[in-house]
N, C-alpha and C positions, 0 to 999 in steps of 0.2 A: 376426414378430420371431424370431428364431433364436434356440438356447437359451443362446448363452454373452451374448447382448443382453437377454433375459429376466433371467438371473442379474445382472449386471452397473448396469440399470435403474435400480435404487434408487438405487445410487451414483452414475450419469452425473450424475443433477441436481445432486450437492452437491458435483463438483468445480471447484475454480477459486478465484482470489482474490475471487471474490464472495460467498462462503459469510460466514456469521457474520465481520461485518466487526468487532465485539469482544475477536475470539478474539487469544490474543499469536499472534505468529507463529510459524513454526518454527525452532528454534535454527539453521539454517543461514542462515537467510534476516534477516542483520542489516543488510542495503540498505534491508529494506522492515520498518520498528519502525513499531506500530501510530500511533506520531507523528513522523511523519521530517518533518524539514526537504528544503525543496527540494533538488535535485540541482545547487545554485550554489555558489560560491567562497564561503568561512566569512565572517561578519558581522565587521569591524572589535571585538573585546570585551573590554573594559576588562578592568584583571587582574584586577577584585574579583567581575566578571561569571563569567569564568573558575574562578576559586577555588569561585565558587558554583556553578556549574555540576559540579564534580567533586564536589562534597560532595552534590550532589542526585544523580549516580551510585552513590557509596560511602555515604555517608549522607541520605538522603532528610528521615528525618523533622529532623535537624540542618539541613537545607538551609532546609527549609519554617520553622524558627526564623527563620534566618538573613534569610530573603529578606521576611521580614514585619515582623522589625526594620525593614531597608534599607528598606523602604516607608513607614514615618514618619519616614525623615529627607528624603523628595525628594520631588518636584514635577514636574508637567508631566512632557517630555522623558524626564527623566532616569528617568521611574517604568519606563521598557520594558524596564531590565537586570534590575530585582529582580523585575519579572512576570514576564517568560520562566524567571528560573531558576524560582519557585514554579511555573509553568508543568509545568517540568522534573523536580523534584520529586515533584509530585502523579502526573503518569505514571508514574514509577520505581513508585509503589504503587501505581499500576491505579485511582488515583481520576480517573476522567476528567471527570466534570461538573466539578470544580475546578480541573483542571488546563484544562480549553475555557473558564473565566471568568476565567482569569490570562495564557491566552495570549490573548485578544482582548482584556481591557485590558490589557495590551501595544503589539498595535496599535494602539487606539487612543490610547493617549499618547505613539505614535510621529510626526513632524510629519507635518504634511497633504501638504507635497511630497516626503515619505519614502516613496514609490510603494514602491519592492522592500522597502524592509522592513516595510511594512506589509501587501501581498502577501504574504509567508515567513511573518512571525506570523498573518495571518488564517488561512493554510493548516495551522498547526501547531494553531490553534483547530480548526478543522473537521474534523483528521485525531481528536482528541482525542473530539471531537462522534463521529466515527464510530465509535472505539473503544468508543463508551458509547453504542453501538447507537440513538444520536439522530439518526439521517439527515437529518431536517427542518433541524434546526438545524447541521448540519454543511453543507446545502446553500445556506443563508444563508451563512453565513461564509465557505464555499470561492466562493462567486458574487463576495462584495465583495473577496475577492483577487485572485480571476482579473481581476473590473474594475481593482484596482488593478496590476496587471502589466500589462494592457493599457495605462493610464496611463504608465508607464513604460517600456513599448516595448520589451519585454522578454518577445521570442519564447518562447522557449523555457522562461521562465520560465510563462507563461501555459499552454503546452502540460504543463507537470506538473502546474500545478493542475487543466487540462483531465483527467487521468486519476485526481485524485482527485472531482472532480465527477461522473465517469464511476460513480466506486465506489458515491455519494449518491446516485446517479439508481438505480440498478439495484437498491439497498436500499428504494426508495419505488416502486418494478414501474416506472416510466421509463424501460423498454428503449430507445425509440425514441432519448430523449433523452441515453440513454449512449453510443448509437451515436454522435450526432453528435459526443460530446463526444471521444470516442476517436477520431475521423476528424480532430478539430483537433489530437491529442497526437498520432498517427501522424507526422502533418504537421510541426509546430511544435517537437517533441520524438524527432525520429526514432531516435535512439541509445537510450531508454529503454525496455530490454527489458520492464519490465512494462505500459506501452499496450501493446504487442502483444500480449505474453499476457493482459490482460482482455480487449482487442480478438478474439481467437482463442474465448476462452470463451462469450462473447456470440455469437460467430455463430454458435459451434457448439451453444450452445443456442436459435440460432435459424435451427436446419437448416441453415442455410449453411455446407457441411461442406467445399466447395473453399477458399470465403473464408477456412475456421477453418484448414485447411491452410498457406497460402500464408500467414498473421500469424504461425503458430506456426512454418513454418520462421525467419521471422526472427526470431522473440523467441529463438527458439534457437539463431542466428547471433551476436545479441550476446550472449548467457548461456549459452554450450554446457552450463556443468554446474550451472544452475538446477534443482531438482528439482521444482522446482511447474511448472516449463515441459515438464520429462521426463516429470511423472505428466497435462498436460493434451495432449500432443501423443501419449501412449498413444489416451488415450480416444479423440479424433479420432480413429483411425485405428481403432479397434475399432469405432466409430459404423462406418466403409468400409468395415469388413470384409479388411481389415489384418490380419490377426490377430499373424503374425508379426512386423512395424512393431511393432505393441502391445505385444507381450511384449520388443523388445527396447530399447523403450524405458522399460519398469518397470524392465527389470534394471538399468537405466543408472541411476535414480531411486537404488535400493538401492547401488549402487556408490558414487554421488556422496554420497551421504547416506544412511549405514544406517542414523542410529538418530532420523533425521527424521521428524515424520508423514507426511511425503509419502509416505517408503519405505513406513512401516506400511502404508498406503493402497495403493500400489503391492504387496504382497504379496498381499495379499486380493484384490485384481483379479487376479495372476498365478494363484493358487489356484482362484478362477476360470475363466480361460482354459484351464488344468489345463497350465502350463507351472511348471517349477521356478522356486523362489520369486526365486532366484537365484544368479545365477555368481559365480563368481571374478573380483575385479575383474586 
């Protein structure tokens, strides 16, 4: 092992969106909140859904009144608009086991041939599940979405759940079983830059340093100025021996996002490299 691969070591393992799947994200990266709704056209939502939904932004704990009122005046159906917003709520405060028990019953008091919306809230339970470092129980949840968007026939919907089952697998050491899941989202979901970049992390923590190459040029085709795709398409290339590739793809991290963890991240490795932290964008 060379010495800038020595220095650098510790850190290869921990980068990537697989890291502590609890952590918030980085203020840059508001595509991917530790509870995102799929990547589909917005849910038909009643205005009082809506109202609630903003006051679980701006006011959370007013929300979390709000929505537990609304839940003793309705029934069946109707309960999936006041548990998505507590849903919604409870995340805003990083309580996630509550906020994974309000979005799955959600789903389920969503009807039985309401396939995509009980797909979307299953998947917002399980991203929740993940956030609160319960993989086991995030992989249930995200299992009975994905079934339910298969149900529905609804490619591309299934292919995003595939990439967050991919995240569940890889939190429970089911490498194998991430790979396949991210070879369905490649497929199924080809415009979503992040299967690619797990997809890219995963091979190149499983040596497969050409396959981590040729994911990460495209995650970085569709998201040129991601910085979590800037700071894992360094590493590849430092892994090749790249070195230059590596550094100037940090500096790209810190340009796109200076006050990102990624950048932080990206500095320390360029400090390493023994290349200046970086340029002028």
């Amino acid at each position: 092992m060379s010495l800038i691969l020595a220095l650098l070591a510790p850190m290869l393992a921990q980068v990537g969106p697989f890291v502590t799947p609890g952590a918030p994200p980085p203020p840059v990266e508001r595509r991917r909140p530790a509870v995102r709704a799929q990547a589909r056209p917005p849910l038909q939502e009643p205005s009082r859904l809506q109202a609630c939904l903003d006051d679980a932004e701006a006011s959370p704990s007013e929300a979390i009144e709000e929505a537990e009122a609304w839940l003793t005046t309705v029934k069946g159906t109707t309960q999936v608009e006041p548990n998505r917003c507590l849903g919604a709520a409870h995340s805003r405060r990083g309580e996630w086991a509550e906020a994974e028990a309000a979005f799955l019953a959600a789903r389920d008091a969503a009807a039985a041939s309401d396939y995509v919306r009980r797909a979307q809230l299953g998947g917002m339970g399980g991203n929740a599940a993940l956030a609160g470092q319960a993989a086991d129980r995030a992989l249930a949840a995200l299992d009975l979405a994905h079934a339910d968007a298969a149900k529905a026939g609804d490619v591309r919907l299934s292919g995003e759940i595939a990439i967050d089952r991919a995240r569940a697998l890889v939190a429970l050491g089911r490498d194998a079983d991430a790979a396949n899941a991210l070879a369905e989202a490649r497929s199924a979901a080809a415009n979503n830059s992040l299967g690619w970049l797990l997809s890219a992390t995963l091979s190149r923590r499983q040596g497969k340093l050409a396959e981590a190459q040729a994911q990460i040029v495209t995650a970085a085709t569709l998201a040129p100025t991601d910085p979590e795709i800037g700071l894992e398409a360094g590493v590849i290339a430092v892994l090749a021996g790249r070195n230059e590739a590596a550094r100037k793809s940090w500096q790209s991290v810190i340009a796109a996002a200076p006050t990102s963890e990624a950048a932080t991240t990206a500095r320390t490795y360029l400090a390493q490299l023994g290349g200046p932290a970086s340029k002028a964008p």
